[in-house]
C-alpha positions as CSV (number, residue, x, y, z in Angstrom):
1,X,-10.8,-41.9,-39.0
2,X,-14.4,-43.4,-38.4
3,X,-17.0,-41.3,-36.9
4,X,-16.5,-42.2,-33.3
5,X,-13.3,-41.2,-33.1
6,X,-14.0,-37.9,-34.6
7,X,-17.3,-37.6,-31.4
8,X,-14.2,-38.4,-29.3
9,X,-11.9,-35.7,-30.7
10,X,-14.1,-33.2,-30.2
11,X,-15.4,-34.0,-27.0
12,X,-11.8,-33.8,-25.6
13,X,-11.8,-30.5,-27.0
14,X,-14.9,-29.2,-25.4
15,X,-13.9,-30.9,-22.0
16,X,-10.3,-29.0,-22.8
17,X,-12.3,-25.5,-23.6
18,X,-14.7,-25.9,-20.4
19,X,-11.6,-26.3,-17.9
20,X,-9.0,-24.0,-19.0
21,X,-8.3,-21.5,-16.4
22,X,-8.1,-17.8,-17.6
23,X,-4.6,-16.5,-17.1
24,X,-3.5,-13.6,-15.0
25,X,-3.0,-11.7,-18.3
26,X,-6.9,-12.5,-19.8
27,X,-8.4,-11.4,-16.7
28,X,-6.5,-8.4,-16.7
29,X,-7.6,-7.8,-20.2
30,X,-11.0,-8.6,-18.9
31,X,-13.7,-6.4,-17.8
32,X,-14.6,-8.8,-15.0
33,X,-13.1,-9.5,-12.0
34,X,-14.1,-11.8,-9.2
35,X,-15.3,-11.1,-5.3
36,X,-17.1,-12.6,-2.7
37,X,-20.3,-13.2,-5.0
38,X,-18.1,-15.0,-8.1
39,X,-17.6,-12.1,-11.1
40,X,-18.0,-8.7,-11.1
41,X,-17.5,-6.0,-13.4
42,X,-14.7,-3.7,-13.4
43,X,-16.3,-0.3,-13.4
44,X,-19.1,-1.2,-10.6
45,X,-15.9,-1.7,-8.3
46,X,-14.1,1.3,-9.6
47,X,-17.5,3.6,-9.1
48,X,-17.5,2.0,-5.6
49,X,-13.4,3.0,-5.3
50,X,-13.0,-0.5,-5.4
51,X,-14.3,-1.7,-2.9
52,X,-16.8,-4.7,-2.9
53,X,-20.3,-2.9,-2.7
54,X,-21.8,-6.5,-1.3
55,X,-22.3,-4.9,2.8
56,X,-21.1,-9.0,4.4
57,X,-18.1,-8.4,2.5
58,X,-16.9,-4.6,1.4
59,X,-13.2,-6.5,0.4
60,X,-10.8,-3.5,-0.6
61,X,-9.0,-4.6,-3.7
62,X,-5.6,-3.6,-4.6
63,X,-5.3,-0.4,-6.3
64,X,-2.6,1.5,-8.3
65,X,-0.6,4.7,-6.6
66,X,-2.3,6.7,-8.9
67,X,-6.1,5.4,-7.9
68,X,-4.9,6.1,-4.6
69,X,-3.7,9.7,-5.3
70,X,-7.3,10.4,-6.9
71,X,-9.3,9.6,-3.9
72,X,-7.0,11.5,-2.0
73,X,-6.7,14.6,-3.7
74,X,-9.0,14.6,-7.0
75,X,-8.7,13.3,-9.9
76,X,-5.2,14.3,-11.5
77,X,-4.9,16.9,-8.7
78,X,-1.3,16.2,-8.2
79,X,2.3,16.6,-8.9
80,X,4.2,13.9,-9.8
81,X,7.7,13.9,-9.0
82,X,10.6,11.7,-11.2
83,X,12.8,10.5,-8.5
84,X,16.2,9.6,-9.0
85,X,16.6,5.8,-9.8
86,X,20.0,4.1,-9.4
87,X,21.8,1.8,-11.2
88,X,19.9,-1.2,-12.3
89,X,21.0,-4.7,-11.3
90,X,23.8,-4.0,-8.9
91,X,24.7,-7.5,-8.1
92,X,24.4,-8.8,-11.7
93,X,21.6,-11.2,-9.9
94,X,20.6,-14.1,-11.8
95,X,17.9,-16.8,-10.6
96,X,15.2,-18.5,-13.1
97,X,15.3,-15.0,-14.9
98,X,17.7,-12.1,-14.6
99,X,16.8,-9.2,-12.4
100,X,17.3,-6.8,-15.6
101,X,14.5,-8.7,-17.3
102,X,12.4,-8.8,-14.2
103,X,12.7,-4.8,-13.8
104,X,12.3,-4.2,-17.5
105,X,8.9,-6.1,-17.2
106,X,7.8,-4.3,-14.2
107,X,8.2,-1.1,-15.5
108,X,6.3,-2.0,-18.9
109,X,3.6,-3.5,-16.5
110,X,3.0,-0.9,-14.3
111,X,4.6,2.3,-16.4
112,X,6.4,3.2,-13.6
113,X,10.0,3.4,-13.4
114,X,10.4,2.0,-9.5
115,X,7.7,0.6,-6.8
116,X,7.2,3.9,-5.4
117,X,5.8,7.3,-6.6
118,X,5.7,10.6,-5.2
119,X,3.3,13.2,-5.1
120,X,2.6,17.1,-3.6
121,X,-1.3,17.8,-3.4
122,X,-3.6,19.6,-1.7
123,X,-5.8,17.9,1.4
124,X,-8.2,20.1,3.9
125,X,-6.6,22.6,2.4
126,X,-2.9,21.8,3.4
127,X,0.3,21.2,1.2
128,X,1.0,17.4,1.2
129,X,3.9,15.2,0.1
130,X,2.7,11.9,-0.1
131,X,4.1,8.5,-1.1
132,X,2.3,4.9,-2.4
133,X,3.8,1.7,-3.8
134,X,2.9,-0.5,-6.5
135,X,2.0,-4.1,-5.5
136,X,2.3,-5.1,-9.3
137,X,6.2,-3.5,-9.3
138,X,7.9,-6.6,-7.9
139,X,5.1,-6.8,-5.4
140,X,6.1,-3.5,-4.0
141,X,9.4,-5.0,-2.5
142,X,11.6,-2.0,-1.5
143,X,15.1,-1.8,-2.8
144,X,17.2,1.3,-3.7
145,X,15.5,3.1,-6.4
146,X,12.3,2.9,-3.7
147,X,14.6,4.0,-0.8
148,X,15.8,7.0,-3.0
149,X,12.1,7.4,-3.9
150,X,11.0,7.7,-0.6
151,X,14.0,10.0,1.0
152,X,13.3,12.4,-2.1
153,X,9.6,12.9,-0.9
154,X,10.9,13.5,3.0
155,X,13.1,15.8,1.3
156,X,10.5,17.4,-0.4
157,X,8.3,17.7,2.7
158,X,11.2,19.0,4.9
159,X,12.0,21.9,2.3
160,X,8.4,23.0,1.6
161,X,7.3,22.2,5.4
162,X,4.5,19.9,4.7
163,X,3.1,16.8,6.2
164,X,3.9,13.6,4.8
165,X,1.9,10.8,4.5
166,X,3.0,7.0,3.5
167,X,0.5,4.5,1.8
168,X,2.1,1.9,2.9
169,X,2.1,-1.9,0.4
170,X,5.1,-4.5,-0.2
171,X,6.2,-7.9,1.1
172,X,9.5,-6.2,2.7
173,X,13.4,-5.9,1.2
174,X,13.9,-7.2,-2.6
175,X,16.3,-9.9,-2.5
176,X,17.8,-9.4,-5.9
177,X,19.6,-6.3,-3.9
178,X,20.4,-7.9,-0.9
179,X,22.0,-6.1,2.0
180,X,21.7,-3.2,-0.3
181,X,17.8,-3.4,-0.2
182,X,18.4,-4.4,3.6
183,X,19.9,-0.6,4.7
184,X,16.7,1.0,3.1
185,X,15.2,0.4,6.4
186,X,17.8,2.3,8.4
187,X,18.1,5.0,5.5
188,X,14.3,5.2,5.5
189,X,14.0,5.2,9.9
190,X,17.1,7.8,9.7
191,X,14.7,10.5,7.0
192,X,11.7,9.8,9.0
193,X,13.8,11.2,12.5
194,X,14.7,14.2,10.1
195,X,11.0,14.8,9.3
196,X,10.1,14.9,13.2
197,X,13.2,17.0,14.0
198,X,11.1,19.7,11.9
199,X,8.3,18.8,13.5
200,X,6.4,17.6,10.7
201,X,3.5,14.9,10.9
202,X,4.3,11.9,9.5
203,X,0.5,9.8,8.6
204,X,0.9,6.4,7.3
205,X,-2.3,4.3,5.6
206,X,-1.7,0.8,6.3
207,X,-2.7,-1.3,3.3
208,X,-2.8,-4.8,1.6
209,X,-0.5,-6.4,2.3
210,X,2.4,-4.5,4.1
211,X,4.9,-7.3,5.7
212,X,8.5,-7.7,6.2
213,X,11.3,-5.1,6.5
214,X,8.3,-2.6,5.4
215,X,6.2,-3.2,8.7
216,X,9.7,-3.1,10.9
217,X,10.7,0.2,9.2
218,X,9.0,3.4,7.8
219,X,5.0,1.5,7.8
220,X,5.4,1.7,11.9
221,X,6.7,5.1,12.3
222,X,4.3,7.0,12.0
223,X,2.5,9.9,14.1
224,X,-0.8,7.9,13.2
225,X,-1.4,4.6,12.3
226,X,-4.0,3.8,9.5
227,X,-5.2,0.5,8.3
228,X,-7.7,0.0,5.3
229,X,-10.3,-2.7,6.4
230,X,-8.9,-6.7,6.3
231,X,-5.3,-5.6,5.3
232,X,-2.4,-8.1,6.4
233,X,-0.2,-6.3,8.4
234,X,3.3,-8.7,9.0
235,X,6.3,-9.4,9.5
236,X,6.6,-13.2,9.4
237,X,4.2,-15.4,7.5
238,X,1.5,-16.9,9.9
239,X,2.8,-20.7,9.1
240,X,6.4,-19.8,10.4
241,X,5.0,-18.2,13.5
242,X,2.6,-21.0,14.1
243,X,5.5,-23.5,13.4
244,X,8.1,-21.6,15.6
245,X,5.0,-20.9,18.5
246,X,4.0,-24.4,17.9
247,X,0.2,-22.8,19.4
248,X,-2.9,-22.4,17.1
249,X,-2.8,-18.6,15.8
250,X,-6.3,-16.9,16.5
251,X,-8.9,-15.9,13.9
252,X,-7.8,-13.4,11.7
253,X,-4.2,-13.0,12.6
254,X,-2.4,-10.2,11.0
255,X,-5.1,-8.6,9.5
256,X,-5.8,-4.8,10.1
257,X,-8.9,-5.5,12.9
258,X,-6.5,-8.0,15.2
259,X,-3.5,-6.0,15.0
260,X,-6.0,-2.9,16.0
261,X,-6.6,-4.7,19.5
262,X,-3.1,-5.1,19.8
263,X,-2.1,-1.5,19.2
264,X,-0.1,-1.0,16.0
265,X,-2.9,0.3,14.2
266,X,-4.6,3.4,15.7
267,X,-7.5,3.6,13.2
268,X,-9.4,1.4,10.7
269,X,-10.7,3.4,8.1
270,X,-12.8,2.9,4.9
271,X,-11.1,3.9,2.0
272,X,-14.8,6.0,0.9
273,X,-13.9,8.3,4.3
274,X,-9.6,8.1,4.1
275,X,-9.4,11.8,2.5
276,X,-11.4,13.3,5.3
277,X,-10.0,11.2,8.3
278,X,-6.5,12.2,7.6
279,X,-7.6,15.9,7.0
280,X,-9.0,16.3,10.2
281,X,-5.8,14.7,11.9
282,X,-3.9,16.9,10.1
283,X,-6.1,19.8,11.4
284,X,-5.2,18.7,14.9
285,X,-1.5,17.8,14.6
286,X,-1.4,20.9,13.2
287,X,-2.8,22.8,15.7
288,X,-4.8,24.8,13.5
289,X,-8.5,23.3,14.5
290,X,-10.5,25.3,16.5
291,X,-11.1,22.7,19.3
292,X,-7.6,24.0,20.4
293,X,-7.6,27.5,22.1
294,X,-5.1,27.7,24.8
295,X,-1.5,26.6,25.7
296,X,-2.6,25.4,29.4
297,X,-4.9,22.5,28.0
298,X,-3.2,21.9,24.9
299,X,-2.2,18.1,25.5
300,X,-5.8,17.0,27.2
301,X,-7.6,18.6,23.9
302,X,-5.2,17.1,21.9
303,X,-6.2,14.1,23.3
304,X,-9.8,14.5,23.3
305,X,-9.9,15.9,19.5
306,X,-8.0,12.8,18.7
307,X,-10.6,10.2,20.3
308,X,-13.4,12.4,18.2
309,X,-11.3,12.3,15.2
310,X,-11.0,8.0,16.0
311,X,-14.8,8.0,17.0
């Protein structure tokens, strides 16, 4: 080998070096991410509650249930409850990788044992059950273990009396589990009717993405309606639309501000001021705030504390 095949050799190598693309694994090991402005560190988006601090963009990255619980109610200021999680892998599904496999590395991923957890905490001074899922679980598809997750936290809320609120986060029905993924949505619809019978409130935070048989089931039952800023909120993907509609699709279809205007969402609200917006709406639906005083004008101050609380 003379000595310009050896400058060769190596160039390739540099040229190699400079255009490998970081896998999803080394930039999860990383303590960079990336934004609106190319990297950025880790810990300035987690002081900022990850959220881009750049004002033109204020992005809301994905976060974990627990992250989610911690802005909510302070930092490990909650109960965590083990749900009951059926039998794996009911259909013995098998595509480019088993479902076992899929599940086992889901779990060693996230450390959870389903795409939902459940919590009981303390917000404005009220008893809470709350839920969350885990985008990184199967990208937070729901199938039965979830649906057991969340009818143990209705449950939960129906017994002790509390409101329950539903961070809502999942492409829709897992189709390893088919139809048996499918009836979460009426088993889900069916606890949420139980939760109203007691008159509970029943809050749900909107965030991204929430799509599928996850918008047309428990994410649009709500009492309120909350969406984080920019979230896709969907049911079908914005190509099939367009291609069925055959029409352009405005600007920004699907994401939390359009589907505001069309009235699915009640409130867009930053995740820096989520804690206290839902404490106040609890206040009201509660009836224990003191803007209402008397039976006879009960339903035009619940309105009016309502608008305040959206102002």
């Amino acid at each position: 080998m003379n000595w310009i095949t050896k400058i060769i050799k190596a160039g390739e190598k540099i040229k190699t070096a400079l255009h490998k693309r970081a896998t999803k694994e080394d930039i999860e090991k990383s303590d960079w991410t990336s934004c609106c402005k190319g990297p950025i560190l880790k810990k300035d988006l987690e002081n900022n509650l990850w959220v881009c601090p750049e004002p033109e963009c204020k992005k809301h990255h994905r976060i974990k249930p627990k992250q989610r619980f911690d802005i909510l109610f302070g930092k490990n200021n909650y109960e965590i409850f083990k749900t009951p999680i059926p039998k794996d892998d009911p259909l013995n599904w098998t595509d480019s990788k088993s479902y076992k496999d899929r599940l086992k590395s889901a779990r060693k991923k996230t450390g959870m044992d389903c795409g939902m957890m459940v919590v009981s905490g303390i917000l404005n001074d009220f008893k809470v059950t709350a839920v969350a899922s885990d985008f990184d679980f199967l990208g937070a598809s729901m199938a039965a273990a979830e649906g057991e997750a969340f009818l143990y936290g209705i449950q939960h809320a129906i017994e002790n009396q509390t409101p329950f609120i539903c961070v809502s986060a999942g492409g829709g029905m897992r189709m390893m589990e088919s139809l048996i993924s499918l009836s979460q949505m009426t088993r889900t619809t069916l606890a949420i009717n139980e939760l109203k019978k007691n008159n509970l409130p029943y809050i749900v935070c909107i965030t991204d993405p929430t799509a599928g048989g996850i918008t047309a089931s428990y994410a649009m039952l709500g009492d309120i309606h909350i969406a984080e800023p920019g979230a896709l909120i969907a049911f079908a993907g914005a190509r099939v639309i367009q291609g069925t509609v055959k029409e352009e699709l405005p600007e920004g279809f699907q994401k939390s501000e359009y589907v505001e205007k069309t009235g699915f969402v009640d409130l867009i609200v930053e995740r820096k001021d989520l804690a206290e917006k839902i404490g106040t709406l609890l206040s009201i639906l509660l009836k224990k705030n003191s803007v209402i005083s008397t039976e006879e004008n009960e339903t035009s101050e619940n309105s009016q504390s309502l608008t305040k609380a959206a102002s």
